[in-house]
C-alpha positions, 0 to 999 in steps of 0.5 A, spaced: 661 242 304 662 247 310 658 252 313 660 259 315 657 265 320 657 270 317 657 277 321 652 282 317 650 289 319 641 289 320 641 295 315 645 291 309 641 284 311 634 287 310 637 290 303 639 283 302 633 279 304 629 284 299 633 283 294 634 275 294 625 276 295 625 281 289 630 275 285 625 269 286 631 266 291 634 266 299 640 269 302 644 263 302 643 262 295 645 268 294 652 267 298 653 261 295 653 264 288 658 270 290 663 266 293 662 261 287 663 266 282 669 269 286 672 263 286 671 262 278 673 268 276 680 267 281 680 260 277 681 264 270 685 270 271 690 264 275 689 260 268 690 266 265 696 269 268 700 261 267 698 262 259 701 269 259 708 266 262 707 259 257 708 264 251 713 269 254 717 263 255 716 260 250 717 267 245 723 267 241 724 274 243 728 276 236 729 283 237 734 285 231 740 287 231 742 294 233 744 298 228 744 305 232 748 308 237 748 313 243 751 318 240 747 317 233 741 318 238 742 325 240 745 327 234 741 333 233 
C-alpha cells in the first residue's frame, strides 16, 4: 500500500471532516473509498468497452444485398 499527500483548501477539508463525523467514519476512510470506487468503475467500463469490441468482431454484419440505386433514390 502506498501513502500519498494530498494538498486541500482549509474550507473543503472542514466540509470533509464534518462530513466523514456526520458519516460515523474519517477522512482517510473517505479517500480510500473514492479512489476505490474510481478505480472499480474504470475497471468496468474497460471490461465493457472489451465486450462491445468482442461482439462487434465477432458480428456477422450481413447487411443484405442492395437493391436500390442513386437515381432510384432521388427519383421524385
Amino acid at each position: 500500500m502506498k501513502n500519498i499527500t494530498l494538498a486541500v483548501e482549509d474550507e473543503v477539508l472542514e466540509q470533509v471532516k464534518l462530513t466523514a463525523a456526520e458519516q460515523g467514519t474519517t477522512v482517510y476512510a473517505l479517500v480510500r473509498e473514492f479512489f476505490a470506487t474510481v478505480a472499480a468503475k474504470r475497471h468496468a467500463n474497460d471490461g465493457a468497452r472489451q465486450a462491445l469490441l468482442r461482439l462487434a468482431y465477432e458480428a456477422s454484419g450481413d447487411m443484405g444485398s442492395k437493391t436500390w440505386n442513386r437515381a432510384a433514390l432521388h427519383d421524385r
